[in-house]
GUKOLBA-145540 format. One record per atom (N, C-alpha, C): residue number from 1; atom name; x, y, z negated. Coordinates in steps of 0.2 Angstrom, whole numbers, plus 5000, padded with zeros to 4 digits. Atoms other than C-alpha are relative to their C-alpha. Example, Ala and Ser with C-alpha at 12.3 -4.5 7.8 and 13.67 -1.06 7.14 Angstrom:
<r><resi>1</resi><name>N</name><c1>5004</c1><c2>4994</c2><c3>5000</c3></r>
<r><resi>1</resi><name>CA</name><c1>5062</c1><c2>4978</c2><c3>4961</c3></r>
<r><resi>1</resi><name>C</name><c1>5004</c1><c2>5006</c2><c3>5000</c3></r>
<r><resi>2</resi><name>N</name><c1>4996</c1><c2>4994</c2><c3>5001</c3></r>
<r><resi>2</resi><name>CA</name><c1>5068</c1><c2>4995</c2><c3>4964</c3></r>
<r><resi>2</resi><name>C</name><c1>4996</c1><c2>5005</c2><c3>4997</c3></r>
! end
This chain:
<r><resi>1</resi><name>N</name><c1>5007</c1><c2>5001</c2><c3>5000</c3></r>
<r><resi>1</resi><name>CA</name><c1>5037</c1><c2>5045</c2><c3>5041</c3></r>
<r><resi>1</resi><name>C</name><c1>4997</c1><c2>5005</c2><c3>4995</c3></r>
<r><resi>2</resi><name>N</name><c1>5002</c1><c2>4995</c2><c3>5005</c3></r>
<r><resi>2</resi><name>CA</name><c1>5026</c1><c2>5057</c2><c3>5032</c3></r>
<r><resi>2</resi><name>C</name><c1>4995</c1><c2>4996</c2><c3>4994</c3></r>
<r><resi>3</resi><name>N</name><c1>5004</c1><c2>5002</c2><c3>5005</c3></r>
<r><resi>3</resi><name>CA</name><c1>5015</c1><c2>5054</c2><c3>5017</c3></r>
<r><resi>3</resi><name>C</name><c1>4992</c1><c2>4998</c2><c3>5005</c3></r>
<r><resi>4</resi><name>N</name><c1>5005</c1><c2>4999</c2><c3>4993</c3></r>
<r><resi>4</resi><name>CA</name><c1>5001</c1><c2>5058</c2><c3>5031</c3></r>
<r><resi>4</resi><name>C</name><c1>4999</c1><c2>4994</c2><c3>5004</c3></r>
<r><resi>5</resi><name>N</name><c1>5001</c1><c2>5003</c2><c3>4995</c3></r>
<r><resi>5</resi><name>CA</name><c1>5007</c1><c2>5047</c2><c3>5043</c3></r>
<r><resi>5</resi><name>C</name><c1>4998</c1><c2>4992</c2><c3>4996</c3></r>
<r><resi>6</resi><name>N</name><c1>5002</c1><c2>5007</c2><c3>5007</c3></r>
<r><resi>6</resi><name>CA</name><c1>5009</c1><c2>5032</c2><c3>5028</c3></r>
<r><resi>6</resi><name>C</name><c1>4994</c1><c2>4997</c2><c3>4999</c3></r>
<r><resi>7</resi><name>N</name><c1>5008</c1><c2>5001</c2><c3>5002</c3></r>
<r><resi>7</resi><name>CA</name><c1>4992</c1><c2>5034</c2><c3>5023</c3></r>
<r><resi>7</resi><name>C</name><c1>4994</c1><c2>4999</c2><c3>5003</c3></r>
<r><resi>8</resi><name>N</name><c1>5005</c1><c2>5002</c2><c3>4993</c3></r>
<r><resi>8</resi><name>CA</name><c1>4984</c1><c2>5033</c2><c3>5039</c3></r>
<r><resi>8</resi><name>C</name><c1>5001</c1><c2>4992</c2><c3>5002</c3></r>
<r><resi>9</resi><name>N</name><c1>4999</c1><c2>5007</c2><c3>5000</c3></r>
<r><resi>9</resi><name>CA</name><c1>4992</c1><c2>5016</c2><c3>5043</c3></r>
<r><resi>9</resi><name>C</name><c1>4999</c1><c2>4996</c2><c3>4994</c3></r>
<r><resi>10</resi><name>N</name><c1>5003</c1><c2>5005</c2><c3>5003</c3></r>
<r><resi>10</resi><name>CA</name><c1>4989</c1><c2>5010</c2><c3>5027</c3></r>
<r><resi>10</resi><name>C</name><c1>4994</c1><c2>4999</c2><c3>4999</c3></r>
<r><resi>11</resi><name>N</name><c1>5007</c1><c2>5001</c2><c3>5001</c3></r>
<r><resi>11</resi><name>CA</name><c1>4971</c1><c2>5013</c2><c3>5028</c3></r>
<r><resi>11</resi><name>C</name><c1>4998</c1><c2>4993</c2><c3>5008</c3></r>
<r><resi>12</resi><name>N</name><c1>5001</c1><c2>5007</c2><c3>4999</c3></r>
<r><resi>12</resi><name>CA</name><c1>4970</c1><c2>4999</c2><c3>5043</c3></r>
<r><resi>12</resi><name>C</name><c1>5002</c1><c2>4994</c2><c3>4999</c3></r>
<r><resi>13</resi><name>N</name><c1>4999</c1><c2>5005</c2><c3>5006</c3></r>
<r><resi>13</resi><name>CA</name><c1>4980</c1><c2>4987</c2><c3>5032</c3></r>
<r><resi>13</resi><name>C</name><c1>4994</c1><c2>5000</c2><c3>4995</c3></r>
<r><resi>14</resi><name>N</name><c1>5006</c1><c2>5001</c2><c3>5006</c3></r>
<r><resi>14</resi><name>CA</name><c1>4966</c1><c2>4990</c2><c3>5019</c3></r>
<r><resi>14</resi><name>C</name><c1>4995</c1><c2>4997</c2><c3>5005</c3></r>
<r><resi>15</resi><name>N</name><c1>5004</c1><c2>5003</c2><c3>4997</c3></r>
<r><resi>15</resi><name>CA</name><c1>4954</c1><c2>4988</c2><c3>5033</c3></r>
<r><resi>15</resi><name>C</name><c1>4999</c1><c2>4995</c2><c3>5000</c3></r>
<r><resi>16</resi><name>N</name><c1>4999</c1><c2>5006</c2><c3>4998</c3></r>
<r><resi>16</resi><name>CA</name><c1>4961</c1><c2>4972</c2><c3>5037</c3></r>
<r><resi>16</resi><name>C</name><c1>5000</c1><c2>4995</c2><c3>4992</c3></r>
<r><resi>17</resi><name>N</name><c1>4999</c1><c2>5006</c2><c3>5005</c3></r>
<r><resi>17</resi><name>CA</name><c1>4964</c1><c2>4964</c2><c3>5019</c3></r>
<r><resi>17</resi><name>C</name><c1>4993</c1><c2>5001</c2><c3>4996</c3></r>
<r><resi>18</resi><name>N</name><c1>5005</c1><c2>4999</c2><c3>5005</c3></r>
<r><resi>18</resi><name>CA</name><c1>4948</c1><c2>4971</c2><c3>5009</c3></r>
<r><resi>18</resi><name>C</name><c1>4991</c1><c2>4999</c2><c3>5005</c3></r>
<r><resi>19</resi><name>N</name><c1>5008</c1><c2>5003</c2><c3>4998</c3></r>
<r><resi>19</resi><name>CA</name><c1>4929</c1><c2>4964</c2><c3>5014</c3></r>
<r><resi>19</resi><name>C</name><c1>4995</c1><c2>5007</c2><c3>5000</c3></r>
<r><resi>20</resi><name>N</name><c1>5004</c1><c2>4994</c2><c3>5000</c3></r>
<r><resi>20</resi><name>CA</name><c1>4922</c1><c2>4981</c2><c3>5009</c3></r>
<r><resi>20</resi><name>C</name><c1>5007</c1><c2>5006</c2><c3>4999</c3></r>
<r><resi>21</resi><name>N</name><c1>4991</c1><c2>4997</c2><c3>5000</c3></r>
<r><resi>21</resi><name>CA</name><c1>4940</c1><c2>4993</c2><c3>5012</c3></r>
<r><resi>21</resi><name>C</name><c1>4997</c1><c2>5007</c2><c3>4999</c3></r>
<r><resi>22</resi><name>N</name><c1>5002</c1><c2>4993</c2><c3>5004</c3></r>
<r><resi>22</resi><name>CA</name><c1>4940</c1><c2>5009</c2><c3>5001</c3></r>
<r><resi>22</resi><name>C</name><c1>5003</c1><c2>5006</c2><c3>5007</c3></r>
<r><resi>23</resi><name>N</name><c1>4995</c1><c2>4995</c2><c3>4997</c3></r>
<r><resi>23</resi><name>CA</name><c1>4945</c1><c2>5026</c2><c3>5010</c3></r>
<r><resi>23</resi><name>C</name><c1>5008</c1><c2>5001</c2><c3>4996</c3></r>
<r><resi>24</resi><name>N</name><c1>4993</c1><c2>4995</c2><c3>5004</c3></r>
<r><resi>24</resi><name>CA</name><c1>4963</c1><c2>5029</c2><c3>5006</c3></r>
<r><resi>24</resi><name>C</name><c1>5001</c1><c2>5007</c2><c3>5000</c3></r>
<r><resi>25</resi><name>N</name><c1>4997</c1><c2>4993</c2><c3>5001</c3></r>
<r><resi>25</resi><name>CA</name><c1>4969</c1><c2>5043</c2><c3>4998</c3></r>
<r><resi>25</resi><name>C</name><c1>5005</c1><c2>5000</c2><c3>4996</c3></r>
<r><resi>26</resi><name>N</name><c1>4994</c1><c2>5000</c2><c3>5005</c3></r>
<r><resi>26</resi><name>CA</name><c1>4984</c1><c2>5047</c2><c3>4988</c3></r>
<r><resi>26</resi><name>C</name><c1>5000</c1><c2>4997</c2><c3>4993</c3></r>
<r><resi>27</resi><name>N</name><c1>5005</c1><c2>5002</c2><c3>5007</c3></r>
<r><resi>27</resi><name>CA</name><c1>4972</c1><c2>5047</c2><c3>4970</c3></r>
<r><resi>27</resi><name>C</name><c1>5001</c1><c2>4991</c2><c3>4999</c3></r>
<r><resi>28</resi><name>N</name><c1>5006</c1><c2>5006</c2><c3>4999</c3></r>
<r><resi>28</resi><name>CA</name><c1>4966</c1><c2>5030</c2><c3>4977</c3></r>
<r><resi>28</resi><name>C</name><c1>5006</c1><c2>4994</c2><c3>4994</c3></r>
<r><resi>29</resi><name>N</name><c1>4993</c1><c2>5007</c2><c3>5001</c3></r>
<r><resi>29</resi><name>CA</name><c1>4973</c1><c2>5014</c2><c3>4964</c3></r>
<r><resi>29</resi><name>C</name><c1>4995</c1><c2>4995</c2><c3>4999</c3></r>
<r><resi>30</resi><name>N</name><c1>5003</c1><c2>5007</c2><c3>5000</c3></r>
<r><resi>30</resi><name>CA</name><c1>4969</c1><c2>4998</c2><c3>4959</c3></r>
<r><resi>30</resi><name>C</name><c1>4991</c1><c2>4999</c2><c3>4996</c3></r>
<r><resi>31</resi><name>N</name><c1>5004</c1><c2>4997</c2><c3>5003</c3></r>
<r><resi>31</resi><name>CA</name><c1>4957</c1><c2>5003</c2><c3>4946</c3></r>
<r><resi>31</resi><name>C</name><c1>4993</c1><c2>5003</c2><c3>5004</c3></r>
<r><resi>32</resi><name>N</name><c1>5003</c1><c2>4996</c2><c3>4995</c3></r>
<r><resi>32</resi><name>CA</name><c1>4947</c1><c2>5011</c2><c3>4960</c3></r>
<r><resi>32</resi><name>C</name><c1>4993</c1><c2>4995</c2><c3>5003</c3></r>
<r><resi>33</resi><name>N</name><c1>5003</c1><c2>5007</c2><c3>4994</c3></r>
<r><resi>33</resi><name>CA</name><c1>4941</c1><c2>4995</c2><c3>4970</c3></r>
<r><resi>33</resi><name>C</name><c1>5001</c1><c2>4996</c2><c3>4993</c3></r>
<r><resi>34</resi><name>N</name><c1>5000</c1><c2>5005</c2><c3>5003</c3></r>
<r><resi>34</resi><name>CA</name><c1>4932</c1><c2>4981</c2><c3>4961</c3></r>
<r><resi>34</resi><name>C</name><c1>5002</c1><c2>4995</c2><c3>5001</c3></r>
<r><resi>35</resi><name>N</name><c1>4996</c1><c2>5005</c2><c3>4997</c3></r>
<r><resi>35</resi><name>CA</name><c1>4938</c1><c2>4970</c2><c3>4973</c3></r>
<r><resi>35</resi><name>C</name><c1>5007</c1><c2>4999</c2><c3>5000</c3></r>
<r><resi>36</resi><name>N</name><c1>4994</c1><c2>5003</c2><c3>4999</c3></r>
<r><resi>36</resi><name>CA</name><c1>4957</c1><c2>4971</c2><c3>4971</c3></r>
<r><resi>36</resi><name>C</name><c1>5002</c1><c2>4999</c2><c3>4991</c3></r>
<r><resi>37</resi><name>N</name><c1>4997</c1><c2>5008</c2><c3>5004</c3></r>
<r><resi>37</resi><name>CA</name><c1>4963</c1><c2>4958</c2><c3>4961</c3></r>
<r><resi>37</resi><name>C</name><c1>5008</c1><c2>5000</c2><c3>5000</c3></r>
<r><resi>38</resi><name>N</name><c1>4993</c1><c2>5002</c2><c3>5001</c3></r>
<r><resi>38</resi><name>CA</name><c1>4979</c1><c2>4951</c2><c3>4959</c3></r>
<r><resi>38</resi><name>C</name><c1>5001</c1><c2>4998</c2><c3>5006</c3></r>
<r><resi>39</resi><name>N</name><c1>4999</c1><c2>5003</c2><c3>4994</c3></r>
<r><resi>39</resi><name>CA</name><c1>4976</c1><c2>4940</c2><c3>4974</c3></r>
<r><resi>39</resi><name>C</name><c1>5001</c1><c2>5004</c2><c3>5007</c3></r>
<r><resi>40</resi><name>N</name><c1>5001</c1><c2>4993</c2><c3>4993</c3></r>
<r><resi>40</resi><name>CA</name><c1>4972</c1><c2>4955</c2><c3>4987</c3></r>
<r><resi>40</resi><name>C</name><c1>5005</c1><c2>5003</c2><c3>4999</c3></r>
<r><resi>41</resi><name>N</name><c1>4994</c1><c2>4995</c2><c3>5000</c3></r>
<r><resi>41</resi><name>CA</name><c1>4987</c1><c2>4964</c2><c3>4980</c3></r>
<r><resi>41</resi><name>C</name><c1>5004</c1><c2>4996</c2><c3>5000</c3></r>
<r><resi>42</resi><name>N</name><c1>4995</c1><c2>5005</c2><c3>4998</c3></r>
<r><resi>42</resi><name>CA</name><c1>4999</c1><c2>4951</c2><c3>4984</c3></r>
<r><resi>42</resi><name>C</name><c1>4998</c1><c2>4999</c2><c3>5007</c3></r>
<r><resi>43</resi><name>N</name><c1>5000</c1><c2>4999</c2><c3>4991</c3></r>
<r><resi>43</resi><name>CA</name><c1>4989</c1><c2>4951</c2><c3>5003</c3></r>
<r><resi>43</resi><name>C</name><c1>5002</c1><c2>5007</c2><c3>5000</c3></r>
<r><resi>44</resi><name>N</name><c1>4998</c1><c2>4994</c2><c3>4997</c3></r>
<r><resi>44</resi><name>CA</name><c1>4991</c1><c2>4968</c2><c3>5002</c3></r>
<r><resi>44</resi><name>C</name><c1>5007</c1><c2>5002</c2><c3>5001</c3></r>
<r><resi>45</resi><name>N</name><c1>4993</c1><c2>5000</c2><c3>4999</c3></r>
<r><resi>45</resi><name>CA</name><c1>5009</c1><c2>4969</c2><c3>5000</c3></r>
<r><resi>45</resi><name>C</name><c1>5003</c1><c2>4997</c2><c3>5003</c3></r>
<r><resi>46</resi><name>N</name><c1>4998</c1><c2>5002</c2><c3>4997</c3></r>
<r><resi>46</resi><name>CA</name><c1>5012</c1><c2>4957</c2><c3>5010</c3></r>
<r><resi>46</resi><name>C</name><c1>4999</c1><c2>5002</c2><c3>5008</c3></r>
<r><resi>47</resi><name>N</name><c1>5004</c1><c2>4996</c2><c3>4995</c3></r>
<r><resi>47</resi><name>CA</name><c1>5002</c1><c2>4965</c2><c3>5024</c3></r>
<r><resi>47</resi><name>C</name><c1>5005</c1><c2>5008</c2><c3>5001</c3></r>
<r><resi>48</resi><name>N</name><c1>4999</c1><c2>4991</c2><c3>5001</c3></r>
<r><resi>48</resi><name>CA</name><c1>5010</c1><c2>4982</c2><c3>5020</c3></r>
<r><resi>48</resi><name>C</name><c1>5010</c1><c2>4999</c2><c3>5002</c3></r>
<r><resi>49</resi><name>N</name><c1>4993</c1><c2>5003</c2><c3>4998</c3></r>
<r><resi>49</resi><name>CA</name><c1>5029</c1><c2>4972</c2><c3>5022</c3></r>
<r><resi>49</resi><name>C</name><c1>5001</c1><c2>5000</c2><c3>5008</c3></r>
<r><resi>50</resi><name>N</name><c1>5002</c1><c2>5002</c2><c3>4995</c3></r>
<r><resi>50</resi><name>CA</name><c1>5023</c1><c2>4967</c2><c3>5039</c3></r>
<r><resi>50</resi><name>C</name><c1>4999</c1><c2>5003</c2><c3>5005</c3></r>
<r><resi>51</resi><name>N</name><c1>5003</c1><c2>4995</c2><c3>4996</c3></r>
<r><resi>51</resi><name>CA</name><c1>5016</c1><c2>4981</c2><c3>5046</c3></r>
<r><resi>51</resi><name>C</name><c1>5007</c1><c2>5006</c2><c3>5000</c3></r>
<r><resi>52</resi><name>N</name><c1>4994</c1><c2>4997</c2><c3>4999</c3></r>
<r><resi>52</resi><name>CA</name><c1>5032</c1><c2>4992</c2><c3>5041</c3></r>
<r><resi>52</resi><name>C</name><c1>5004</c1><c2>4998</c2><c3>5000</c3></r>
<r><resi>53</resi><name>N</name><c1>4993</c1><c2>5005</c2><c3>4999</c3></r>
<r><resi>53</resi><name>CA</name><c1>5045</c1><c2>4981</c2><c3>5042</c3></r>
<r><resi>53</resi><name>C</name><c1>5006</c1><c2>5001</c2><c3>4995</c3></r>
<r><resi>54</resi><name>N</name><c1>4995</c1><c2>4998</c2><c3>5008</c3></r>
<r><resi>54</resi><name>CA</name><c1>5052</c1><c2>4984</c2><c3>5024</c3></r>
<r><resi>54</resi><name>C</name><c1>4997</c1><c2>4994</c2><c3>4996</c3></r>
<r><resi>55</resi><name>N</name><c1>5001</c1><c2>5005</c2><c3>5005</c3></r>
<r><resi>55</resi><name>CA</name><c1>5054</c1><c2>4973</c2><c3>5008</c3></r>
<r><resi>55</resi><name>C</name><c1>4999</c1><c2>5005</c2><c3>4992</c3></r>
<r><resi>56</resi><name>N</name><c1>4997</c1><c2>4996</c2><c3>5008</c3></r>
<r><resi>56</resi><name>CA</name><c1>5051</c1><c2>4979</c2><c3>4990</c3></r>
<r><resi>56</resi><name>C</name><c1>5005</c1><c2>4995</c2><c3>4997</c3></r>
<r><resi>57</resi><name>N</name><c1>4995</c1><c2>5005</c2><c3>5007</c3></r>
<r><resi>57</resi><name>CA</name><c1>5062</c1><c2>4970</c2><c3>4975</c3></r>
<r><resi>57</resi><name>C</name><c1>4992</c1><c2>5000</c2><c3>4994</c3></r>
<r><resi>58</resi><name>N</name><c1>5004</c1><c2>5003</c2><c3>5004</c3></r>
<r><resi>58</resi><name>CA</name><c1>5053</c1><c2>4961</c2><c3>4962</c3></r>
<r><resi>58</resi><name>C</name><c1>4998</c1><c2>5008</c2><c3>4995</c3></r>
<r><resi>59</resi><name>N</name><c1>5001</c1><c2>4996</c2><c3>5006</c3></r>
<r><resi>59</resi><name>CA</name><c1>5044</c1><c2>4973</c2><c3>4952</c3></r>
<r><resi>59</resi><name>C</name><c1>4998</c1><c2>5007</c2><c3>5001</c3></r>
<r><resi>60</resi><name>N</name><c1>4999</c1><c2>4992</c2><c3>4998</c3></r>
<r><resi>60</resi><name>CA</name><c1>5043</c1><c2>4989</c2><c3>4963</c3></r>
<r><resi>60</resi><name>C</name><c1>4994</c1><c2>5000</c2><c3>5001</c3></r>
<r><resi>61</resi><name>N</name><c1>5011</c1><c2>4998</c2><c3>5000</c3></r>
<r><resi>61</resi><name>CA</name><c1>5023</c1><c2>4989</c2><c3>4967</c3></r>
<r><resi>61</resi><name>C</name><c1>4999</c1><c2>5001</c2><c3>4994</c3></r>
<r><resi>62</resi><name>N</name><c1>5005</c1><c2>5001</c2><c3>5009</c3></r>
<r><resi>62</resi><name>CA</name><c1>5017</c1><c2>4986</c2><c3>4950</c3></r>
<r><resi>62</resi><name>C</name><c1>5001</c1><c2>5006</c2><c3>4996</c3></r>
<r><resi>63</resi><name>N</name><c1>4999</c1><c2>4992</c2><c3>5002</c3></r>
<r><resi>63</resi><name>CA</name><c1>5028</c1><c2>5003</c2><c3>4946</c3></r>
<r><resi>63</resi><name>C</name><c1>4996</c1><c2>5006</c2><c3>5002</c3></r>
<r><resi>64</resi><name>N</name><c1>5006</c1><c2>4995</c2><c3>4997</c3></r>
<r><resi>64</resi><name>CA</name><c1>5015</c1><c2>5013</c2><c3>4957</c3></r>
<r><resi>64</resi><name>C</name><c1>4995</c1><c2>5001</c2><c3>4996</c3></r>
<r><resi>65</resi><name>N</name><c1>5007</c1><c2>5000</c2><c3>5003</c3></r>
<r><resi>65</resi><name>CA</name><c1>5002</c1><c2>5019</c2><c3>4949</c3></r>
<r><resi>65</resi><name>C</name><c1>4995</c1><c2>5002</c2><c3>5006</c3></r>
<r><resi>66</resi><name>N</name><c1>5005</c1><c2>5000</c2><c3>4993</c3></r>
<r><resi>66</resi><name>CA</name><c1>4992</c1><c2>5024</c2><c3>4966</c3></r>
<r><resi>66</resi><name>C</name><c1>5002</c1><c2>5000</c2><c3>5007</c3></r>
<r><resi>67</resi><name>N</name><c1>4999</c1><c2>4999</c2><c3>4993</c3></r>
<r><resi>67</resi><name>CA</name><c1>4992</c1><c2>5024</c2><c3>4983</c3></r>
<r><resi>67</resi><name>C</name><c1>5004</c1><c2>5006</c2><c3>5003</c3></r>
<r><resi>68</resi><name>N</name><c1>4995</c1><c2>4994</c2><c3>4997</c3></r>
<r><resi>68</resi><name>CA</name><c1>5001</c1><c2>5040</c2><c3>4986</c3></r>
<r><resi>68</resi><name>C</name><c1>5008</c1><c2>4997</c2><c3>4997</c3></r>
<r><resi>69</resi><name>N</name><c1>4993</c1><c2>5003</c2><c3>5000</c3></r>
<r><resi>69</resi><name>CA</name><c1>5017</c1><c2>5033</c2><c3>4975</c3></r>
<r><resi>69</resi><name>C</name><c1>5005</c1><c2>4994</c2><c3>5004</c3></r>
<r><resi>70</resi><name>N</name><c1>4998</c1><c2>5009</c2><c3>4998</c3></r>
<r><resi>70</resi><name>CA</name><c1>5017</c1><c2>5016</c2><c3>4985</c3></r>
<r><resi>70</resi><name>C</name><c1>5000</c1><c2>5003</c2><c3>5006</c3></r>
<r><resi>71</resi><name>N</name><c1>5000</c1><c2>4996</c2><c3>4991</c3></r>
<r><resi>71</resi><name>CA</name><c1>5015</c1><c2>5028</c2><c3>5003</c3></r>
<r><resi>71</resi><name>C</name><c1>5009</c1><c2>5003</c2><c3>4997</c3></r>
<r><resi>72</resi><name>N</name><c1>4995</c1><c2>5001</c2><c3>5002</c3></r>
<r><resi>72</resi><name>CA</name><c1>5031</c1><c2>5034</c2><c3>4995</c3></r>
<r><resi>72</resi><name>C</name><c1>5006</c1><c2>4996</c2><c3>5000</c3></r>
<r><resi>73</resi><name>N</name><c1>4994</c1><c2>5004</c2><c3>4999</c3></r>
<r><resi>73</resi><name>CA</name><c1>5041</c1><c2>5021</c2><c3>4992</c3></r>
<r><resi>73</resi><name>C</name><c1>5002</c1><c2>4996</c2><c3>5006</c3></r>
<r><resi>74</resi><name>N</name><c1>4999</c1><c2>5001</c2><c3>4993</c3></r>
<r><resi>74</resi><name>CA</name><c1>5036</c1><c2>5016</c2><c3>5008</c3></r>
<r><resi>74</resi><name>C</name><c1>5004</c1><c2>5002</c2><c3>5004</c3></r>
<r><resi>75</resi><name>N</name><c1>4995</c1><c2>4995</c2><c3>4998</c3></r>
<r><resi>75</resi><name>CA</name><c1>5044</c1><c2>5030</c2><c3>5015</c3></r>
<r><resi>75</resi><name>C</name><c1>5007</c1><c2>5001</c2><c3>4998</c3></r>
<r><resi>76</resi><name>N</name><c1>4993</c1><c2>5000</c2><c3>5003</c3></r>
<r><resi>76</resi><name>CA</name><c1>5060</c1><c2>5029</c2><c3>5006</c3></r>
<r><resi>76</resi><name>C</name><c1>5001</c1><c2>4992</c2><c3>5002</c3></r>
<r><resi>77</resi><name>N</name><c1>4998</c1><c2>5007</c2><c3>4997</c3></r>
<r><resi>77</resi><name>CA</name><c1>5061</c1><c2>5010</c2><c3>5011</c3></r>
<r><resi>77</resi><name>C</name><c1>5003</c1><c2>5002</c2><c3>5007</c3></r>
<r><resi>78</resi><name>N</name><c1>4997</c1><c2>5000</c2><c3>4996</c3></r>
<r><resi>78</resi><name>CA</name><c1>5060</c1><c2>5017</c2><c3>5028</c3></r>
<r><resi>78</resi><name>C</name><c1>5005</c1><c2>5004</c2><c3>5002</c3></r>
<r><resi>79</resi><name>N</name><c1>4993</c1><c2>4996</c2><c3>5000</c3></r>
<r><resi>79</resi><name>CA</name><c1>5075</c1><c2>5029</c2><c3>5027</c3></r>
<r><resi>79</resi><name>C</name><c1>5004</c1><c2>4996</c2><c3>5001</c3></r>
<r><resi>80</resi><name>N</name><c1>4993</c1><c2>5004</c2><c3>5002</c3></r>
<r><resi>80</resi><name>CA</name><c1>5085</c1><c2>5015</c2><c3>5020</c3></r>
<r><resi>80</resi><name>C</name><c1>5000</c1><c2>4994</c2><c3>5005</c3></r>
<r><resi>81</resi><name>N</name><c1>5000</c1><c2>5005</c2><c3>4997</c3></r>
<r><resi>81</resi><name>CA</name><c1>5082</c1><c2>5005</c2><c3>5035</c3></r>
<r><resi>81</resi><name>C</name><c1>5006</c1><c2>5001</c2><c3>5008</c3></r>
! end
């Protein structure tokens, strides 16, 4: 899967977990959106598990600094599937 295709699905995940949902874009991080919290970012991870059918390890989101490195490790999860 591409960075492209990634970022496309994750923007109906954002759809679906954020009340006012940003555009995704690579740039895009937490800092971005008033509304993501701690709370929405644990829906949204969980959401993003769900939807691709991968797990992280404790600790692997939080290493992201935005949405293009987290489309990534997305994509590397799905390789190692």
């Amino acid at each position: 899967m591409t960075q492209a295709e990634v970022l496309a699905k994750l923007q109906t995940i954002f759809d679906d977990v954020f009340l006012e949902p940003p555009k995704v874009v690579a740039a895009l991080s937490a800092d971005d959106v008033d509304e993501w919290d701690s709370l929405i970012h644990i829906s949204l991870i969980v959401a993003i598990e769900k939807a691709f059918g991968v797990r992280f390890r404790v600790g692997e989101t939080e290493a992201t600094k935005n949405v293009g490195e987290l489309a990534e490790l997305i994509a590397k999860r799905q390789l190692e599937k």
